[in-house]
Structure formats: C-alpha cells, structure tokens
C-alpha positions in Angstrom: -19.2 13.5 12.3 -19.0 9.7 13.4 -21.1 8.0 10.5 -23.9 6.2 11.3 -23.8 3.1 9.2 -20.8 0.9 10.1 -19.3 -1.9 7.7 -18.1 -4.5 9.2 -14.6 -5.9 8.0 -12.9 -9.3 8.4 -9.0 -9.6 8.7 -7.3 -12.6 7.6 -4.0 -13.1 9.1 -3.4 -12.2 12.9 0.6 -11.4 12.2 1.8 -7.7 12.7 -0.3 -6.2 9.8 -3.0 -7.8 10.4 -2.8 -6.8 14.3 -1.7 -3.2 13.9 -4.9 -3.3 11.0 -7.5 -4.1 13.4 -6.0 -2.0 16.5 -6.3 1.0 13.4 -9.4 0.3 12.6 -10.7 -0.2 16.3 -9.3 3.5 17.4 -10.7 5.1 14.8 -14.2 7.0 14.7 -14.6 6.0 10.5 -17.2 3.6 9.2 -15.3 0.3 9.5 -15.7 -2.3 12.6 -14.1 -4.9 13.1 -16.3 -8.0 12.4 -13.9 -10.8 12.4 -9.8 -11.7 13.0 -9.0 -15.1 12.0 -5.5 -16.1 12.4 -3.6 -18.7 10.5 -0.9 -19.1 12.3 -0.7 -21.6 15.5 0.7 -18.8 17.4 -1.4 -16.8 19.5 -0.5 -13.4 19.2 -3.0 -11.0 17.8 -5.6 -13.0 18.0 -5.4 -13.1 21.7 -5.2 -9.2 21.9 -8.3 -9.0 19.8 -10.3 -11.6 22.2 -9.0 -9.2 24.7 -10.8 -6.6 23.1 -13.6 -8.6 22.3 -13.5 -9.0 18.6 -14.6 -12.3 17.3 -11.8 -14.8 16.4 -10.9 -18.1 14.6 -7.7 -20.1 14.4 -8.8 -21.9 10.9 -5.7 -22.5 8.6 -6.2 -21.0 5.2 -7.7 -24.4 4.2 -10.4 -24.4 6.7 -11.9 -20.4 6.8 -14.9 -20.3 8.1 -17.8 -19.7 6.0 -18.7 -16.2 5.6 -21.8 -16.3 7.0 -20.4 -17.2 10.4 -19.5 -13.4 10.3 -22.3 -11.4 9.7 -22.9 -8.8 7.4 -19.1 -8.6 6.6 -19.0 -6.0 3.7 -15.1 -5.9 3.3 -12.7 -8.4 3.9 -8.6 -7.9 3.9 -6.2 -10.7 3.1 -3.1 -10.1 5.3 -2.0 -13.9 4.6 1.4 -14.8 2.7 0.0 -17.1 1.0 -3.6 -15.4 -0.7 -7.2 -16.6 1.0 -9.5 -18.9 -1.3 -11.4 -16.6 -3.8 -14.3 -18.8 -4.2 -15.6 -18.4 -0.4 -15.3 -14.7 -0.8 -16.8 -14.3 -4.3 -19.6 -16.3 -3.0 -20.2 -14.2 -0.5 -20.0 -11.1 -2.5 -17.2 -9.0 -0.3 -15.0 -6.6 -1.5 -11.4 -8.1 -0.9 -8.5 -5.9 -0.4 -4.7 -8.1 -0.5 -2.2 -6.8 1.4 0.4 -9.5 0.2 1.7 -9.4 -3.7 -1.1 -10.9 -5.0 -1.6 -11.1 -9.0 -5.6 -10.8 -8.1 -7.2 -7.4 -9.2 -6.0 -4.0 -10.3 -3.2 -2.2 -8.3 -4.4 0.3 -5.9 -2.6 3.0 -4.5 -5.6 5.0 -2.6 -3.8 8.7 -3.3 -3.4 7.7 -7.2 -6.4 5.9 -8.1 -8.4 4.4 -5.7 -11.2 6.4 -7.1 -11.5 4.5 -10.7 -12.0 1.3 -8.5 -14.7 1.7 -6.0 -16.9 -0.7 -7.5 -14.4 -3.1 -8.1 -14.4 -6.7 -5.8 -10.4 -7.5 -5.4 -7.6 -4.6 -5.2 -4.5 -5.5 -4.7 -2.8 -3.3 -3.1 0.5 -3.6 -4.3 3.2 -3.5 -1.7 4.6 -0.9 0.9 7.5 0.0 -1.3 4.8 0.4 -3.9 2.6 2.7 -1.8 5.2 4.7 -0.7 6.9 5.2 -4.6 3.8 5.1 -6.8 2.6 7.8 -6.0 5.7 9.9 -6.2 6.2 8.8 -9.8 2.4 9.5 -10.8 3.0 13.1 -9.5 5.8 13.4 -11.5 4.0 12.0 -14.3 1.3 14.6 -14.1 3.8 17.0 -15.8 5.9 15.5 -17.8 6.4 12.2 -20.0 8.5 9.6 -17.9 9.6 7.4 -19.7 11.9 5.5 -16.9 11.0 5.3 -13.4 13.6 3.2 -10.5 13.2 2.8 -6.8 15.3 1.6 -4.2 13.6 1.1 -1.0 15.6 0.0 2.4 13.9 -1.6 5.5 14.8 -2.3 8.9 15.8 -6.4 8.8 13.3 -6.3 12.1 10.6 -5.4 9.8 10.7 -8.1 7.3 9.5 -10.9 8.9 10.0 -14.6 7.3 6.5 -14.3 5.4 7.9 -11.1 3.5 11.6 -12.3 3.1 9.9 -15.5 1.2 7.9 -13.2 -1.3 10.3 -10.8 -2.0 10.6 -11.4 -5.2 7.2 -11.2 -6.1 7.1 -8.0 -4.2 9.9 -6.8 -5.9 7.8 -7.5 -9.6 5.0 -6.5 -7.7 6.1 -3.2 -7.1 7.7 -2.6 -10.7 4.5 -3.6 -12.6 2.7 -0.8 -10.2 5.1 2.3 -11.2 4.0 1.7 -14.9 0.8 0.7 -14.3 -0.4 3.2 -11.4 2.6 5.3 -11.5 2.5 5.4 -15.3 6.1 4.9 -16.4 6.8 3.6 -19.6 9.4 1.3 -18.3 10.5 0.6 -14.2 12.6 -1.0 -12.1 12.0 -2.0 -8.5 14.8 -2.8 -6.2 14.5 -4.0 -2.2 16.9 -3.8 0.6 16.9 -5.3 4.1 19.2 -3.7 6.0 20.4 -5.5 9.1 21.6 -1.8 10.9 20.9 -1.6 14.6 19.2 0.5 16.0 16.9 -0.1 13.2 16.9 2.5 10.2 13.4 4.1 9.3 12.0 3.2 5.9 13.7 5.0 3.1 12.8 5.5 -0.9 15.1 7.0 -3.3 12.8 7.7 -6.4 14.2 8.4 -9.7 12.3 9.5 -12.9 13.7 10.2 -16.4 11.4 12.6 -17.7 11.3 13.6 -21.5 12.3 16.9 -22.4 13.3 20.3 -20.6 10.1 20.1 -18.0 9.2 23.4 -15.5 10.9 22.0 -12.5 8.2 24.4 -10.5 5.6 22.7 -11.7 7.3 19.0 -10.8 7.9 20.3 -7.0 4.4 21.4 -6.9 3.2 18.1 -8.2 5.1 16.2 -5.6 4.3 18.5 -3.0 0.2 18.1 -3.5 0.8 14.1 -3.5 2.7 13.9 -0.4 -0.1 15.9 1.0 -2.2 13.6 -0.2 -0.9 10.4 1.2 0.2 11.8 4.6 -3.4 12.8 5.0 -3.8 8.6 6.0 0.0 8.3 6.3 1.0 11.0 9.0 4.7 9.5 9.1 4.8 10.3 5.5 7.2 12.8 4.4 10.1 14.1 1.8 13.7 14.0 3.0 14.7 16.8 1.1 13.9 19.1 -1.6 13.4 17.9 -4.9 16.7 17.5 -6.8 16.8 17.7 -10.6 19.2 17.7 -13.6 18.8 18.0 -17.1 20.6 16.1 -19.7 21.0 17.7 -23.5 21.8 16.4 -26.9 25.6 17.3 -26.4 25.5 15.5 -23.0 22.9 12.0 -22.9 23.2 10.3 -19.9 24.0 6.8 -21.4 21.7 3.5 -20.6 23.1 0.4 -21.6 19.3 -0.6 -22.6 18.1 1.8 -24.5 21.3 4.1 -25.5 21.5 8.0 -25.0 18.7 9.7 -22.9 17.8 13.7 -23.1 15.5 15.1 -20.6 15.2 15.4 -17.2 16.5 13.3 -14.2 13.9 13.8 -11.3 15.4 11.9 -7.8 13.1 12.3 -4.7 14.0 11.2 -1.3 10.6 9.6 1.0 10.9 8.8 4.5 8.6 6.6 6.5 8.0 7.0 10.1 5.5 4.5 11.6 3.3 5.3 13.7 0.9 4.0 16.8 -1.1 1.9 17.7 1.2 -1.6 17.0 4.1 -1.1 14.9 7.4 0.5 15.9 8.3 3.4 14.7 11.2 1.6 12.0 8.2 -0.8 10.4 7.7 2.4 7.8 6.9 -0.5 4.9 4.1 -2.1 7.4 2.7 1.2 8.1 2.2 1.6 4.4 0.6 -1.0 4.1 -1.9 -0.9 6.9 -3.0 2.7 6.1 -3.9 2.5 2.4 -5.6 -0.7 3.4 -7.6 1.1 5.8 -7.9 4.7 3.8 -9.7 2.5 0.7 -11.5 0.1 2.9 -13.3 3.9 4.6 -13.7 5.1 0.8 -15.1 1.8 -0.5 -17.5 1.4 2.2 -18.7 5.3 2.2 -19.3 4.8 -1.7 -21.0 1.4 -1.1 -23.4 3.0 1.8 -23.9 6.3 -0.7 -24.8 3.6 -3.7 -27.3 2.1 -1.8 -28.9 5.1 0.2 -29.9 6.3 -3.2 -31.2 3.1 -4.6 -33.6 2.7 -1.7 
C-alpha cells in the first residue's frame, strides 16, 4: 500500500550517486520524494536530468547551500558530496542527515545490522560500499561465534571510482575497518581496497574472512550468513554469495601463525559477496555505488516511517 504521508528528501551532490539516488527514490512507490537536488559541481549532469523531471534544483557550491527553508518541509537530507555539507545549516534546520561519503559524523549505519538502534538519531554515516557490502557478513558471523579478527578485500571496476572516491580512499579504507568492529563487531579488522583497471569491467567483489574463536557449528554460521544476505538483498537485489561458505579449523597442534598476535586456534570463516548493480542509473559493474545508494535509501524509508509513526501517536 502506497503510504499516504510523503517526506520530502534533499540530495546534495548531483554526481552518479546522487543521480542514480534520486532516479531510486523517484521510481519507487515508498514514502520519500524528492524535494531538492542541488549540485556542486559546475557540470550539468544530473541536475539537468532532474529539471527534466521536474525536481527542484540549485547549482550552489558547498559554500553557498541554500537555506533550508528554500526547500520545504525537507525531513531528510543525504550528503553525496566528497567533501561533507556544513552541519550548522542542517542542525538548524533540524533534518536527519544521512553521509554517503566517509564522513567521521555520527554512528555507522549499515541498515541490515543496526539501523534499528538509530532511528531517532540526526547524522548516520553510512560507512562506505565496501562497508555495506562486508559488515554485515561479519555481524552474521558474529552472531555465532566470537571473532576476534575480521579482513576484507574488496575490488572495483576503475570505471566506478571516480576522482572524488580515488581522493578519499584512504579514509574509506579506515572508514570501512572501524565499521567491521564497530557494526560488524570484530575485535580487531582490516580493510583493504582494490581498483582494478580490467576491461570489460569486473562486477564488485568481497572476499570476507573471519577468525572465529573456538570449534563453532559451521551449520549454524551458514545459516547466519544465509538469513543476512536475505536481509540485505531485500533493498540490494544484486546482492548475492559467490559460493558456499568455506571453513577450516585450526587446533592447538596446528595455529595458524599471525605475525601480530602469534598462534591463532579456532575457526577461519572466508565468504565470497558479489555485487551486481542494478537500474535505474548505474551500470551493472558500479556494485560499490549500488551499495551505497540502496542503504541510503532503505534507512531514509525506515527513518521516515518511524518519524511519521512517532508523530501520529503524539497527536
């Protein structure tokens, strides 16, 4: 049933995520609308698509946003820029922001992990598209057993990393580790980033690996993985695990060895996650962008159904 009380979202930054955000949010029967694009760079491009489609624009730099009163009754505003928007016009105007760059302002969100312990909360950051795409693996994993070590490796298509992401790599890159111990829950992480230059472009790819204390049900693991990816594919449809779940165990007699920490006995977890994007905007190789865009959009639709729940009760 198509809800009867819309929010009304602002986008700031008119590149590919912002673009493929909107055109999202504009085919979809949820209760966002798109109140405002503004685009910060000099270049056209989405912003002239949204004009086409009759969504309210401004080419302000990120020094001159518009007031928020110029837009409405915006409820919800995401900050696609590289740089980060100015927080004081936003408090003031008492939106929720969600950042969709690797911003060190507000809890990480991953929507399928714990969006649900930050409804009320005014600035997620949501982390990055490696991050969306790994957290959640190791949480699941987490769920049955201890882990004490979590690593990624994630590999995009060069045509999906545009300059804006090449220059923050490295704070996505500690972006991305702080997530997997602080959503994911691993004691210690590492996060590691490739841009591969391949052509035809390769689909985004995530090698997860979890050291897991102890001799865990491996069962129980598979099944825990198996209910996340539901979980995230239910906003991410081009979600999906490569193969099954491999495993191996490591005993007193035979420790894996970690220059670190020493000797480790347990259980080595490695999933395989592969990102397919999807329509309307991106091709189908931009699997990181896709991740983005839809757990922008999937807690932007929660927060805004708990916001209109929160005050239909008050009244």
């Amino acid at each position: 049933m198509t809800p009867t009380v819309k929010c009304p979202v602002a986008i700031l930054g008119s590149g590919d995520v912002g673009t493929d955000l909107m055109m999202k949010i504009l085919r979809s029967d949820g209760p966002l609308t798109v109140g405002a694009l503004v685009g910060l760079d000099p270049e056209p491009g989405g912003l002239a698509r949204a004009e086409r489609l009759g969504v309210p624009t401004s080419a302000a730099g990120i020094d001159g946003l518009p007031a928020m009163p110029e837009f409405g009754d915006i409820g919800i505003v995401f900050d696609a820029t590289p740089a980060g928007a100015p927080r004081a016009e936003l408090e003031k105007a008492g939106v929720c922001v969600l950042d969709l760059n690797p911003a060190v302002v507000g809890p990480h969100c991953v929507p399928a992990v714990n969006l649900e312990d930050h409804l009320d909360t005014p600035n997620l950051n949501l982390v990055t598209g490696a991050g969306q795409a790994t957290v959640p693996i190791v949480a699941a994993v987490g769920r049955v057993g201890a882990v004490s070590y979590a690593e990624t490796v994630t590999s995009v298509a060069a045509k999906s990393a545009d300059p804006a992401t090449r220059a923050t790599i490295d704070e996505s890159i500690e972006t991305t580790a702080a997530a997997l111990r602080t959503v994911g829950g691993a004691r210690r992480a590492r996060a590691i980033f490739i841009i591969n230059p391949a052509d035809p472009p390769i689909l985004m790819r995530n090698t997860v690996y979890c050291l897991v204390d102890g001799d865990v049900p491996r069962g129980d693991i598979e099944q825990s993985i198996a209910a996340m990816v539901d979980r995230v594919t239910s906003y991410v449809p081009g979600y999906r695990l490569k193969q099954r779940v491999q495993f191996e165990t490591f005993t007193a007699t035979d420790p894996l060895h970690i220059p670190e920490t020493g000797g480790f006995t347990g259980t080595r977890v490695t999933v395989l996650v592969e990102v397919t994007a999807g329509e309307p905007h991106l091709p189908g190789y931009a699997g990181n962008l896709e991740m983005m865009t839809s757990a922008a959009k999937a807690a932007a639709e929660r927060i805004a159904l708990h916001r209109s729940r929160t005050a239909g009760a008050a009244t």
